[in-house]
PAZAPA-4460 file (N, C-alpha, C; in steps of 0.05 Angstrom, whole numbers, plus 32768, in hexadecimal, padded with zeros to 4 digits):
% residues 295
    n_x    n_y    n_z   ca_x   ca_y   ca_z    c_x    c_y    c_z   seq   type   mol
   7C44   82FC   8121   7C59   8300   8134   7C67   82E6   813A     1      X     A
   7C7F   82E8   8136   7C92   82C7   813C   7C90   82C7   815D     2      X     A
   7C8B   82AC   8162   7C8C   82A9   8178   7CA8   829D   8182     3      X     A
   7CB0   82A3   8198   7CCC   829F   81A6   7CD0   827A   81A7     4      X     A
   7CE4   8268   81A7   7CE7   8253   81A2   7CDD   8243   81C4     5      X     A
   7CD2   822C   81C9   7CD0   8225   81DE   7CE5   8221   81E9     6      X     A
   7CE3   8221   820B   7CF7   8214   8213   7D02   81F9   820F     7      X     A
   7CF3   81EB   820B   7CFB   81D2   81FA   7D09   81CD   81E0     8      X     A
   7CFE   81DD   81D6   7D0C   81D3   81BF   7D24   81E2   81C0     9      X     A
   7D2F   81F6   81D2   7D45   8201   81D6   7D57   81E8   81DC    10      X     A
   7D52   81DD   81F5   7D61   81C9   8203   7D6A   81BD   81EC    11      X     A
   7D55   81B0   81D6   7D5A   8197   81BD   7D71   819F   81B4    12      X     A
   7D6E   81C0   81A8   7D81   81BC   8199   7D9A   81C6   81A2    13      X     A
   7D99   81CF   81BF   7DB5   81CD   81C6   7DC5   81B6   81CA    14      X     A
   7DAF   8197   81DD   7DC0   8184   81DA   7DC2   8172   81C5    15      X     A
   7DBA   817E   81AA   7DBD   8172   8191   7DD4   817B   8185    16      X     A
   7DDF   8198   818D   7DFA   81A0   8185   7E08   8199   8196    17      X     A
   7E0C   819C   81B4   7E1F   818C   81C3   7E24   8172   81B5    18      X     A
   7E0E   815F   81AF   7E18   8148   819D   7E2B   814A   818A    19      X     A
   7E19   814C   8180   7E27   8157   8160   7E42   815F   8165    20      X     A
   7E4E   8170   8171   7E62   8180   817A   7E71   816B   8189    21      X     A
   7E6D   8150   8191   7E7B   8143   81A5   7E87   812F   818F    22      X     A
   7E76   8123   817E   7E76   8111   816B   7E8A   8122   814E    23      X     A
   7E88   813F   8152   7E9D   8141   8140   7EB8   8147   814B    24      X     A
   7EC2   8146   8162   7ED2   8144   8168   7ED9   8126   8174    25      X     A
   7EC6   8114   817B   7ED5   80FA   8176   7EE3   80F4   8158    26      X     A
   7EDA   80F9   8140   7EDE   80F8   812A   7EFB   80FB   8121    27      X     A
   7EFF   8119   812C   7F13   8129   8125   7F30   811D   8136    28      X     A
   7F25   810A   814D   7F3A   8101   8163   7F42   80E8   8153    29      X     A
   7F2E   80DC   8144   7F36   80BB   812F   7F48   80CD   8123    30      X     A
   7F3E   80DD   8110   7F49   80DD   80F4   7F64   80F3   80F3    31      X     A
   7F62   8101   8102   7F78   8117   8102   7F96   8109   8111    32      X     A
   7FAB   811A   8111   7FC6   8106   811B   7FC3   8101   8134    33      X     A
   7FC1   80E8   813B   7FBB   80E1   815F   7FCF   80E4   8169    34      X     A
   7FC9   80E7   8180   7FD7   80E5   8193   7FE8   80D2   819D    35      X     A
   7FFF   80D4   8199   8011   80C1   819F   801C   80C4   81BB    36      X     A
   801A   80AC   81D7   8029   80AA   81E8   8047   80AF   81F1    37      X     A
   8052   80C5   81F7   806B   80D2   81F6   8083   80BB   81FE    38      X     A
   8075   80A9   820E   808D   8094   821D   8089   8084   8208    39      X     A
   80AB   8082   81F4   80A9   8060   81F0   80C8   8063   81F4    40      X     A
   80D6   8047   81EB   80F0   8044   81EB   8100   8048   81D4    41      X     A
   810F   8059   81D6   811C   8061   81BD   812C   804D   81AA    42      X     A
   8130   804D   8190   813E   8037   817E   815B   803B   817C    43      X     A
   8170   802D   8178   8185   803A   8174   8183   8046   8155    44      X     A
   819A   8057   8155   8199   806C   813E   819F   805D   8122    45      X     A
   8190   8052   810A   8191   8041   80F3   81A7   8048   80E5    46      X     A
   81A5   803B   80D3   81C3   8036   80B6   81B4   804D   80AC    47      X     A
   819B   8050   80A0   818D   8060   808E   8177   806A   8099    48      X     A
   8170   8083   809D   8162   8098   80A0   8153   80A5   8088    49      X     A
   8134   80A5   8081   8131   80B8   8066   8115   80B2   806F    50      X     A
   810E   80CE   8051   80F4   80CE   804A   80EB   80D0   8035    51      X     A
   80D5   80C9   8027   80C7   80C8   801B   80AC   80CE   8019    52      X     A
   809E   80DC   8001   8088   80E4   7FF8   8072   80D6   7FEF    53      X     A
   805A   80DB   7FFF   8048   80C1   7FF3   8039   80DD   7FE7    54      X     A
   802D   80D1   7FD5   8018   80DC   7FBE   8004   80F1   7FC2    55      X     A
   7FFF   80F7   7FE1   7FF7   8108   7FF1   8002   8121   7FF0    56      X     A
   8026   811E   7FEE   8035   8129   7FF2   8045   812A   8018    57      X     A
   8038   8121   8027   8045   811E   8039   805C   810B   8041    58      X     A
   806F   811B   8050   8089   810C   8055   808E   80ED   8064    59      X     A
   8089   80DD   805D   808C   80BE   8071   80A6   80B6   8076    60      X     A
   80A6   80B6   808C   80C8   80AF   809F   80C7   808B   8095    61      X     A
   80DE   8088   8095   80E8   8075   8090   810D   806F   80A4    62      X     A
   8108   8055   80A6   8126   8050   80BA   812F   802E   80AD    63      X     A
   8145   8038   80A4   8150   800B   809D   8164   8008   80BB    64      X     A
   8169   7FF3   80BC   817E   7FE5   80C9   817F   7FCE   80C1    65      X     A
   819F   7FCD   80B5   81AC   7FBA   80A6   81AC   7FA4   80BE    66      X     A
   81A6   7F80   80AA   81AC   7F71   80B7   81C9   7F65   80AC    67      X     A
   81D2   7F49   80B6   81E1   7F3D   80B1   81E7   7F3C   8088    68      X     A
   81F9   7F38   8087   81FB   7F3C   805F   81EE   7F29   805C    69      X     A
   81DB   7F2E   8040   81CB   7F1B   8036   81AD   7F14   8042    70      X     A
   81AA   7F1D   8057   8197   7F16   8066   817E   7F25   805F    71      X     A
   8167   7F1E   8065   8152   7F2A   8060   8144   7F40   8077    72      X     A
   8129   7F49   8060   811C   7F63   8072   810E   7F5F   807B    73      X     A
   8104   7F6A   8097   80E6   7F6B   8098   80DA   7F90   80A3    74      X     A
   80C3   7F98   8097   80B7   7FA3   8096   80A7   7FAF   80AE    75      X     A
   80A7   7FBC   80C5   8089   7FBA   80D3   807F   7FD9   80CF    76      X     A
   8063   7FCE   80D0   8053   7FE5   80CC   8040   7FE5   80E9    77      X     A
   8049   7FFA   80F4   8034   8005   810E   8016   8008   8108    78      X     A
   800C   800B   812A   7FEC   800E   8120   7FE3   8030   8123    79      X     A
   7FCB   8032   8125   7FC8   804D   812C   7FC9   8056   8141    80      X     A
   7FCE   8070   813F   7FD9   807D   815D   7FF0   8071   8164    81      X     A
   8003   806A   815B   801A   8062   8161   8031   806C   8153    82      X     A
   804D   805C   8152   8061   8062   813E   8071   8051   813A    83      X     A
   808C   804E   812C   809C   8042   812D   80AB   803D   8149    84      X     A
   80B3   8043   8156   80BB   8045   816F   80B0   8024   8183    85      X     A
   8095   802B   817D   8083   8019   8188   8082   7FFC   817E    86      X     A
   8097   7FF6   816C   809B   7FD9   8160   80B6   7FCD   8173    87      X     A
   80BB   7FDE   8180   80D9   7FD3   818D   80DF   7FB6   818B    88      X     A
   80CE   7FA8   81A4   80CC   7F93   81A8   80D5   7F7A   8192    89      X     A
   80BB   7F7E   8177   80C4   7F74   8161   80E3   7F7E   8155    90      X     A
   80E7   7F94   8153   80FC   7F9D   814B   8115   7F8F   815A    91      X     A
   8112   7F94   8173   8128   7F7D   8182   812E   7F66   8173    92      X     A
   811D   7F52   8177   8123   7F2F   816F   8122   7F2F   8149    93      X     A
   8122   7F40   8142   8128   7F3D   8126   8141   7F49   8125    94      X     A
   814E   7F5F   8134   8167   7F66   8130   8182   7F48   813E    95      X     A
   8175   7F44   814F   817E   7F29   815E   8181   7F19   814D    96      X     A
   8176   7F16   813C   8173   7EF3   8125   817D   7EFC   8110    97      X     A
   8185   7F1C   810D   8199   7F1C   80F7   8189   7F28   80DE    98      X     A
   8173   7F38   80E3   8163   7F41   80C3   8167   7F5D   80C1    99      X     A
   8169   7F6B   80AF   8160   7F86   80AC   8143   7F89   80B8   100      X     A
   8148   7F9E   80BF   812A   7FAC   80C7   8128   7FC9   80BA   101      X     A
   810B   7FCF   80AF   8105   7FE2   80A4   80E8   7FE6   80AC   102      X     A
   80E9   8000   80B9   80D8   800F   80CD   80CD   8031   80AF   103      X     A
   80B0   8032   80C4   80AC   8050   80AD   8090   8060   80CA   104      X     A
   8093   8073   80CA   8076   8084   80D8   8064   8082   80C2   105      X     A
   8048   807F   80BF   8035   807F   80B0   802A   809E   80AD   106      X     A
   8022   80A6   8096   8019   80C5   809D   8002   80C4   80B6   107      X     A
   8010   80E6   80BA   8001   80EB   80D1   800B   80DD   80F1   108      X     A
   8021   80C8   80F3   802A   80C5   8105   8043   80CC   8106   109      X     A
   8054   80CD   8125   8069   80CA   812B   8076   80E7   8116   110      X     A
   8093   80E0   8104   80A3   80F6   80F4   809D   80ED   80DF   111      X     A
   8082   80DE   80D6   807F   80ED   80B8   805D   8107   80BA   112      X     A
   805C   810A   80A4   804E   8129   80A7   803A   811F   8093   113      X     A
   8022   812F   8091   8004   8131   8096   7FF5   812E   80AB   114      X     A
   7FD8   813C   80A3   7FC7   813D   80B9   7FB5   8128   80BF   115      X     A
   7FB1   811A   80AC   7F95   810B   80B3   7F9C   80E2   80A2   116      X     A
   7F9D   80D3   80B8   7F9F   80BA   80B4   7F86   80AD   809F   117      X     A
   7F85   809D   8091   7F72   8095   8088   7F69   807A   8094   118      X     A
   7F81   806E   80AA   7F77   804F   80B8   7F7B   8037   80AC   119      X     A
   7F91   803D   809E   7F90   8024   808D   7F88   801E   8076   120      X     A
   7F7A   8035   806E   7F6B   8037   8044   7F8A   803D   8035   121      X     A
   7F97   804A   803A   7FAC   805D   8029   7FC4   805A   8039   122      X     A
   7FCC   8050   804F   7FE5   8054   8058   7FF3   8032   8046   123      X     A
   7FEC   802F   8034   7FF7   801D   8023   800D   8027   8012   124      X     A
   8007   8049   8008   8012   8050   7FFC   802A   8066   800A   125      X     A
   8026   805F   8022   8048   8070   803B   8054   8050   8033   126      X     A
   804A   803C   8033   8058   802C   803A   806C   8023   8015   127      X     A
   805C   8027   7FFA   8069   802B   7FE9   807B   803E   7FE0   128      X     A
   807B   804D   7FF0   8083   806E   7FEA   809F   806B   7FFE   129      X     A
   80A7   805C   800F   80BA   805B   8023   80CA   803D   800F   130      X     A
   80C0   802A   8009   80CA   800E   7FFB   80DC   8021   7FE1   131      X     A
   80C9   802B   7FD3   80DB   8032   7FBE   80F5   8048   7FC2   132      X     A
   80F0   8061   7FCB   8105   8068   7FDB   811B   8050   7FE4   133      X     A
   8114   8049   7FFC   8124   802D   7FFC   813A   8021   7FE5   134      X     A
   812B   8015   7FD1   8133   8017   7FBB   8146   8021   7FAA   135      X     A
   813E   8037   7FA1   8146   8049   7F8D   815C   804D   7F9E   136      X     A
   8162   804E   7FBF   8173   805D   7FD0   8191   804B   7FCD   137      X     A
   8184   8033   7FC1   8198   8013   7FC7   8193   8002   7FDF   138      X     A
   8190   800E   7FF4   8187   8003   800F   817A   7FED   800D   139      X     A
   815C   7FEB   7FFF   8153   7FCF   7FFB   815B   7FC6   7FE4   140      X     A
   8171   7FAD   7FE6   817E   7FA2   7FC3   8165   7F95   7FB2   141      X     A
   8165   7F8D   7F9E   8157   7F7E   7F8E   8156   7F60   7F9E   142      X     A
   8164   7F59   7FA1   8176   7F3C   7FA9   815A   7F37   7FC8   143      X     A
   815D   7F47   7FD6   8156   7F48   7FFD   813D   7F41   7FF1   144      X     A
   8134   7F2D   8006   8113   7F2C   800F   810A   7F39   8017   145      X     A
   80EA   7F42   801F   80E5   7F56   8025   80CE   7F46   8034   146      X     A
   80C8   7F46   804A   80B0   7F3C   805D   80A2   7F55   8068   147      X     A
   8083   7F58   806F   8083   7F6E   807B   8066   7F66   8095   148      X     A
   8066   7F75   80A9   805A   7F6C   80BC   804E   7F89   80C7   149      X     A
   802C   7F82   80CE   801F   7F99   80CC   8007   7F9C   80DF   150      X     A
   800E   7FA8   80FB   7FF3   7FA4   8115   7FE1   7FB6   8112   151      X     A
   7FC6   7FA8   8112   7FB1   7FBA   810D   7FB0   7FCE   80F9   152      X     A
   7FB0   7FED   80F4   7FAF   7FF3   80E6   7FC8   7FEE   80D3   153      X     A
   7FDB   7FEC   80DB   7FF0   7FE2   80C4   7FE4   7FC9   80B7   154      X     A
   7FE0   7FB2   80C6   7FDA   7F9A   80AD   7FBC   7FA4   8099   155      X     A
   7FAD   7FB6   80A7   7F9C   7FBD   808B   7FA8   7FC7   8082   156      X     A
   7FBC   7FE7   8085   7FC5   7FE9   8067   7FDA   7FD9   8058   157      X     A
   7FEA   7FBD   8062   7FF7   7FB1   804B   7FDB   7F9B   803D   158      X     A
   7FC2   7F93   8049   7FB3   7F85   8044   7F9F   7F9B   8031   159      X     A
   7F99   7FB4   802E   7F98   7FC1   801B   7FA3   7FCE   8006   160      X     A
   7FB9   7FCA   800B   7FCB   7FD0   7FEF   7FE2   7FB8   7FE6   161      X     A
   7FDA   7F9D   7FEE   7FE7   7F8F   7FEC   7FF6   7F8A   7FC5   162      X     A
   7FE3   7F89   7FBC   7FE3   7F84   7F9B   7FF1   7F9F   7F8E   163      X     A
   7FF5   7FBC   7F9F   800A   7FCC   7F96   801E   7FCD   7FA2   164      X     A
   8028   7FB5   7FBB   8040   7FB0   7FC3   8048   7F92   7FBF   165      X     A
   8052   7F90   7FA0   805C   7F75   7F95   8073   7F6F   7F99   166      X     A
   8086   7F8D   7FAE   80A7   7F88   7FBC   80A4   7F71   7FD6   167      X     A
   8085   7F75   7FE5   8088   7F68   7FF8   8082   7F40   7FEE   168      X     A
   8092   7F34   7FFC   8091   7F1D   7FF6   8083   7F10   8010   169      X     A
   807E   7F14   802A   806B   7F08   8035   8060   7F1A   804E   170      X     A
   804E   7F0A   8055   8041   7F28   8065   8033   7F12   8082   171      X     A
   8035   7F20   809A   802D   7F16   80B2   801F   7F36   80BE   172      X     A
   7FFC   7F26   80C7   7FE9   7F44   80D0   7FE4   7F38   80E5   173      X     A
   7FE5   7F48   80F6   7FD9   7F4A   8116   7FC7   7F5C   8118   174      X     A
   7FAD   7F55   8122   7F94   7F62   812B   7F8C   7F72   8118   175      X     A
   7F89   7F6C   8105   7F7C   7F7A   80E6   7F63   7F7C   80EC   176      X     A
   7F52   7F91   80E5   7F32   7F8E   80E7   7F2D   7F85   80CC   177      X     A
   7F14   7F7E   80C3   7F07   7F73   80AF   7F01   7F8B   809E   178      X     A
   7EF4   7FA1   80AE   7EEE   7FB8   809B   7EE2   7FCE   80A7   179      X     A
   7EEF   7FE7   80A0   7EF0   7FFD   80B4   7ED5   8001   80C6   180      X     A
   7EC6   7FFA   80BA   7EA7   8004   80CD   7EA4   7FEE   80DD   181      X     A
   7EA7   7FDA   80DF   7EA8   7FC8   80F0   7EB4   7FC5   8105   182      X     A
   7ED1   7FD0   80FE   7EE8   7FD6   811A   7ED6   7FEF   8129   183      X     A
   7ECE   7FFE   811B   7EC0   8017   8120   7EA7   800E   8142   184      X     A
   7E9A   7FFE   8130   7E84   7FEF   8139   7E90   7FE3   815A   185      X     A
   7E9E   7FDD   815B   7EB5   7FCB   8171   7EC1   7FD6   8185   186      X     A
   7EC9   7FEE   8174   7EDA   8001   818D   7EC3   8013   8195   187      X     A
   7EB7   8020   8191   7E9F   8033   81A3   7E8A   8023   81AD   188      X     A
   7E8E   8002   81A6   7E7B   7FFC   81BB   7E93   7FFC   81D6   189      X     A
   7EAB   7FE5   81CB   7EBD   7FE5   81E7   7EC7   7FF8   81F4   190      X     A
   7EC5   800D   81E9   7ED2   8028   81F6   7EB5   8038   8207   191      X     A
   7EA6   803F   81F3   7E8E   804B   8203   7E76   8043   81FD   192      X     A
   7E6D   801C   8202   7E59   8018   8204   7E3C   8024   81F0   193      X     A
   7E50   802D   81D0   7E3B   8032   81C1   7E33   801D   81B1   194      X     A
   7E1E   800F   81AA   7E1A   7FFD   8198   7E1A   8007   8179   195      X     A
   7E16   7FF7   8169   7E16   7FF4   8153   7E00   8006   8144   196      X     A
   7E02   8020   813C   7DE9   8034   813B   7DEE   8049   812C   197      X     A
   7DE3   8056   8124   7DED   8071   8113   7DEE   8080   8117   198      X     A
   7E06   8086   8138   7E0E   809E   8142   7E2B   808F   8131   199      X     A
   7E33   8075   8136   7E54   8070   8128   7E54   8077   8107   200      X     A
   7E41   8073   80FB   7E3F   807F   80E4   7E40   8099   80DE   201      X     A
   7E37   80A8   80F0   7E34   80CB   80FA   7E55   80D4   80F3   202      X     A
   7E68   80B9   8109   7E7D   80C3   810E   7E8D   80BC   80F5   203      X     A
   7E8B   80A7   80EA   7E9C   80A7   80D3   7E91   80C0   80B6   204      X     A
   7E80   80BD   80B4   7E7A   80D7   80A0   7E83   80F3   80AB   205      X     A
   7E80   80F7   80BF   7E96   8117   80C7   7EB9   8110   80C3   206      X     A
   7EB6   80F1   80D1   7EDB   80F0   80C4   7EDB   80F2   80A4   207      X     A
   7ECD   80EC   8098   7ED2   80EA   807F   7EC9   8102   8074   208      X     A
   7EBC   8112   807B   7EBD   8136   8070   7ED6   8140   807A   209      X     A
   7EE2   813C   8092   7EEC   8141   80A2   7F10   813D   808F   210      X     A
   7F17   811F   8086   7F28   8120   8083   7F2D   811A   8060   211      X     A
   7F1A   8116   8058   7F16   8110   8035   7F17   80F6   8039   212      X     A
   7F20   80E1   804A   7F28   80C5   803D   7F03   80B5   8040   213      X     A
   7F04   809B   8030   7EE8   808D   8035   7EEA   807E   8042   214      X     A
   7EEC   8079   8063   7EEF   8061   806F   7EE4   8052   8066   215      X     A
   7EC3   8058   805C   7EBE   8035   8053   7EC9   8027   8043   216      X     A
   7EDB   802E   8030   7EE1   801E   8023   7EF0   8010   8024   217      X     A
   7EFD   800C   8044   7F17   7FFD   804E   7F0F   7FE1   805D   218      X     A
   7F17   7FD5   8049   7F05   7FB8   804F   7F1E   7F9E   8045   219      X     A
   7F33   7F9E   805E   7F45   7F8A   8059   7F44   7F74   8059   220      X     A
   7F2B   7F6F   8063   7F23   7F3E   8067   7F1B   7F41   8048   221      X     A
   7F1F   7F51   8036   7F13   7F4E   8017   7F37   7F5A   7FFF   222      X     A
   7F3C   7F67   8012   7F58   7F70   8001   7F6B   7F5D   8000   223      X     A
   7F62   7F49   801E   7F7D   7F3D   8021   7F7B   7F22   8011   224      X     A
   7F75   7F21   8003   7F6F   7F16   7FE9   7F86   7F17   7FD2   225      X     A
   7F8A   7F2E   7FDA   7FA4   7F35   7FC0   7FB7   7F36   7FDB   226      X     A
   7FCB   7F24   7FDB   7FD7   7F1B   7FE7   7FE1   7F04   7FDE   227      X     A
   7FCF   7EF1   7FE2   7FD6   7ED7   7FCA   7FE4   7EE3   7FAA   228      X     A
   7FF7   7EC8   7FA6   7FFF   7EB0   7FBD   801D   7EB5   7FD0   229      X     A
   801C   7ED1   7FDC   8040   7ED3   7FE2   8030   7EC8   8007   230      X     A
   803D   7EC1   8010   803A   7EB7   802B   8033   7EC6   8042   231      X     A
   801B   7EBC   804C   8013   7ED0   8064   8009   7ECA   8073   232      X     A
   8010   7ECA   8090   800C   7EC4   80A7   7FFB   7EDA   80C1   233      X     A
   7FDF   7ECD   80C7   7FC4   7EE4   80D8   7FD1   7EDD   80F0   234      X     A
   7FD2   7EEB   80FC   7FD7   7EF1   8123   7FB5   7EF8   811F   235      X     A
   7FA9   7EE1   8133   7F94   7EF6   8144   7F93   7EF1   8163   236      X     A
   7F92   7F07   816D   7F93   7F0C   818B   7F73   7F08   8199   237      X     A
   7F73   7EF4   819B   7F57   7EEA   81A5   7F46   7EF3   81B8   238      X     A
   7F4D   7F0B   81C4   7F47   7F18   81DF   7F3C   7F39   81D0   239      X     A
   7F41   7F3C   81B0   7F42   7F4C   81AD   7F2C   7F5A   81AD   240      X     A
   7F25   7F76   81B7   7F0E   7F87   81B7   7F09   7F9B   81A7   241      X     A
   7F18   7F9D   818F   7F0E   7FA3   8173   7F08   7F98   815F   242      X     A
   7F18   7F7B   8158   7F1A   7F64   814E   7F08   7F50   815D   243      X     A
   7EF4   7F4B   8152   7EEA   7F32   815D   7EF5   7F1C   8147   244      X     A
   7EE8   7F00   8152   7EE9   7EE4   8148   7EE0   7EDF   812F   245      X     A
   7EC6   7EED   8130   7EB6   7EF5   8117   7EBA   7F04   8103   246      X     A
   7ED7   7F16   8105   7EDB   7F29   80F5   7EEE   7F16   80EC   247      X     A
   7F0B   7F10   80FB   7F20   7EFA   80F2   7F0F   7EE7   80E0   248      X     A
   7EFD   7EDD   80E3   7EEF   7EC5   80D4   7EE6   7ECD   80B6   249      X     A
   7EE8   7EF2   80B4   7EE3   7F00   809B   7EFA   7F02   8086   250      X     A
   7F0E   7F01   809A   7F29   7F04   808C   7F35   7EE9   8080   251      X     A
   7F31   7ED9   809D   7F3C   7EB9   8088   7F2C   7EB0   8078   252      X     A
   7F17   7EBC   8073   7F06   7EA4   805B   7F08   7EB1   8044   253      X     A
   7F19   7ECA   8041   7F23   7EDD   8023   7F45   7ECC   801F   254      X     A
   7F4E   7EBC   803F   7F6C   7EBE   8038   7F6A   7E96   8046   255      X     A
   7F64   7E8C   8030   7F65   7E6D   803F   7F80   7E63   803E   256      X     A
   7F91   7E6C   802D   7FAD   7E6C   8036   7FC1   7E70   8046   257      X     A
   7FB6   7E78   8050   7FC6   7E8A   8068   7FCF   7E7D   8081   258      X     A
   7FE5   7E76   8090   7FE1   7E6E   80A9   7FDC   7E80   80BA   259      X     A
   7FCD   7E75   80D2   7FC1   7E82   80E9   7FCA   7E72   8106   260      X     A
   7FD0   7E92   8113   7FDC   7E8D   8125   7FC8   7E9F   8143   261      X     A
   7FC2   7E8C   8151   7FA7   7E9B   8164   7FB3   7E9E   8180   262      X     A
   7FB5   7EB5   8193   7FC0   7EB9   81AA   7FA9   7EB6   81B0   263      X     A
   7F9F   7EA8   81C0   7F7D   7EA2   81D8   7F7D   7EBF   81E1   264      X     A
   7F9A   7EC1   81F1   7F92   7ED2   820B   7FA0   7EF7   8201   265      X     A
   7F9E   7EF6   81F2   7FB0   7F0D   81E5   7F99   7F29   81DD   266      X     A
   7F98   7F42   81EB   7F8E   7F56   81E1   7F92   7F61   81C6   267      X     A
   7F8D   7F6F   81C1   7F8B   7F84   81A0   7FB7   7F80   819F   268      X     A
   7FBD   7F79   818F   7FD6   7F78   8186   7FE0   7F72   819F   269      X     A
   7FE4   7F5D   81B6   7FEE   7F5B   81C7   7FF9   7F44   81C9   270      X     A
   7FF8   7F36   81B2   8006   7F11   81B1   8023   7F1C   81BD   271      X     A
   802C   7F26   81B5   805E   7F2C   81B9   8056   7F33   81DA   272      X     A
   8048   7F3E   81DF   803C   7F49   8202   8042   7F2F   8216   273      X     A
   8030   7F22   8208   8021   7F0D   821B   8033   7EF1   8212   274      X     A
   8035   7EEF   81FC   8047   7ECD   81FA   805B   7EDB   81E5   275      X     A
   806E   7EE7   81F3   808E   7EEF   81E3   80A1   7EDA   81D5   276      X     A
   80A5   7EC7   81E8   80AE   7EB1   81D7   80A3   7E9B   81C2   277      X     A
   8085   7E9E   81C6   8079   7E9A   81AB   807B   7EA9   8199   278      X     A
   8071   7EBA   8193   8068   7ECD   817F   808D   7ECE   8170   279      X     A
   809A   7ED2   818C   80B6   7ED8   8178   80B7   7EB9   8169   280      X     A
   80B9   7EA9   816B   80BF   7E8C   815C   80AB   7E8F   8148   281      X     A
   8094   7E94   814A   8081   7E8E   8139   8083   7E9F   811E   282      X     A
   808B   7EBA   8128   808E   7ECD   811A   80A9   7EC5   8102   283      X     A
   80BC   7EC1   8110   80DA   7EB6   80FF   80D6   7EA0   80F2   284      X     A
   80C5   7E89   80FA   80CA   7E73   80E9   80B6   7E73   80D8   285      X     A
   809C   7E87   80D7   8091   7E93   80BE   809C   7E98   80AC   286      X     A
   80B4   7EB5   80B5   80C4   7EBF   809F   80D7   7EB0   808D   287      X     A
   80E0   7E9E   80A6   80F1   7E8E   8095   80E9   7E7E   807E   288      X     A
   80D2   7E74   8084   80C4   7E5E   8070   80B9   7E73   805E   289      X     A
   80BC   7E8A   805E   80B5   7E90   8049   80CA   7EA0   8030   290      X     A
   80DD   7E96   8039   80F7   7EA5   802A   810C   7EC3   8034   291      X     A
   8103   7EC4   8048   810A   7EDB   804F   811D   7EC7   806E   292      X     A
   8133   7ECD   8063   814B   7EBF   8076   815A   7ED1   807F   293      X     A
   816C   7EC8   8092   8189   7ECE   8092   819D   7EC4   808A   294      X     A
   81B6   7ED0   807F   81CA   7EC5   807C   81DF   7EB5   8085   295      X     A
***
C-alpha cells in the first residue's frame, strides 16, 4: 500500500517550485523585450528613417541626421532596456559640433522587432544590418568616417563583433562588462544581495533554453582585441555596480592601446550625468584625433 507523502516533504517541494518558478521568471524578465521607461525626450524628426533585417529576420530601426557637408559620423548604440531616444544628451553636442548622427533600436528594443535580446553576443549584427542599409541607401558615402560609441550593452556588442564591422573606423565603450556571467555575478549581488552561486547559473541556463542565445559565450575584455589597430577609447565609470575595477582591468590588458578615460565618481554609464563638460570634450577630441572631423 503507497503511503501518502509527508507533510514535509510536501512543504519541500512546493517551496522548491515557488523557486524554481521565481527564478524562471527572473530569466524571462533579462532575456525577453524589457521594459522600457515610457518618459524620455523625444528627437527631432531625421533626414532618414529605415529598416533593416538582421539575419534573425527581425526588423532594426535605424535614424541618420545629416551633419554639416563632408563631415563625419558617429554611431551610438544603447544599452539594455533602453533605446535610441535615451542617447539624447550625446546626440545633442554631436549635432552642435556639426557630425551626422546615426541612431538604430537593437532587437527586441524600442521600434525594432523580436522577442528576446541576446545582451550584447549578437546585437553586432542589428548593428551591421542597419550600416549596410545605410550604405546601399547612399546615406552613409564611401568618403564619411564612421566612429561608433556603445554603453554597456552596446559597447559589448561593437566589442563583439568588432572584426565583422571593418566600416567602423573608431570606437569609444562606456561601462562594458568583461563577460556576461560576471556582469551576471554583479548585478544580483547589487540588486538582491545574491552572491556568486549556482542559483545565477540556474538563471542563465533557463535564459538560455528560454531564448536560444549562449550567454556564455559573450566575453568582450577578449573580443575587444579585434579592434586593433583602428582607435579606441574605454570610459569607465568608477562608481560602477556592475562593472567593477577588476573587470575594466580584464578589458585593458586585451586592449593596451587604447586610451582610458576614468570618471571616479560616475555610476553604470553616468560619466555625460555627472561631468557633462568633460565627457563632451573628451569625447570630440577623441573623435577628432581619430579622423572622424568636421568640415
Amino acid at each position: 500500500m503507497l503511503r501518502k507523502p509527508s507533510t514535509f516533504i510536501l512543504i519541500c517541494c512546493t517551496v522548491i517550485a515557488g523557486i524554481w518558478s521565481i527564478f524562471r521568471h527572473i530569466a524571462q524578465m533579462i532575456v525577453r523585450r524589457p521594459i522600457v521607461e515610457t518618459f524620455f525626450l523625444p528627437l527631432p524628426k531625421a533626414d532618414f528613417e529605415f529598416t533593416s533585417s538582421n539575419p534573425q529576420g527581425n526588423e532594426i530601426a535605424a535614424w541618420w541626421y545629416q551633419g554639416r557637408p563632408g563631415a563625419g559620423a558617429v554611431l551610438l548604440c544603447h544599452g539594455h532596456g533602453s533605446r535610441h531616444e535615451k542617447m539624447i544628451k550625446i546626440f545633442d553636442f554631436l549635432r552642435n559640433a556639426g557630425y551626422s548622427v546615426f541612431l538604430l533600436d537593437f532587437r527586441a528594443h524600442g521600434n525594432s522587432g523580436g522577442d528576446y535580446t541576446s545582451i550584447g553576443l549578437h546585437e553586432w549584427e542589428d548593428i551591421a544590418a542597419v550600416i549596410g542599409e545605410a550604405e546601399r541607401r547612399h546615406i552613409l558615402q564611401p568618403e564619411t568616417r564612421l566612429a561608433a560609441y556603445g554603453c554597456s550593452m552596446g559597447a559589448a556588442a561593437l566589442a563583439n563583433g568588432a572584426d565583422r564591422l571593418p566600416r567602423i573606423n573608431a570606437f569609444i565603450l562606456e561601462s562594458m562588462y568583461s563577460d556576461f556571467r560576471k556582469v551576471a555575478v554583479n548585478y544580483f549581488n547589487a540588486v538582491a544581495r545574491i552572491p556568486d552561486c549556482f542559483l545565477i547559473d540556474l538563471v542563465l541556463h533557463m535564459a538560455m533554453h528560454e531564448s536560444g542565445y549562449s550567454y556564455y559565450q559573450s566575453r568582450p575584455c577578449e573580443s575587444v582585441r579585434q579592434i586593433f589597430p583602428r582607435p579606441l577609447l574605454l570610459i569607465q565609470d568608477n562608481q560602477d555596480n556592475r562593472v567593477f575595477a577588476e573587470d575594466f582591468a580584464r578589458i585593458t590588458q586585451n586592449a593596451s592601446w587604447a586610451k582610458i578615460s576614468t570618471f571616479e565618481q560616475a555610476p553604470h554609464v553616468g560619466a555625460l550625468r555627472l561631468e557633462p563638460a568633460r565627457f563632451e570634450r573628451e569625447f570630440l577630441d577623441f573623435i577628432a584625433s581619430a579622423g572622424i572631423s568636421v568640415a
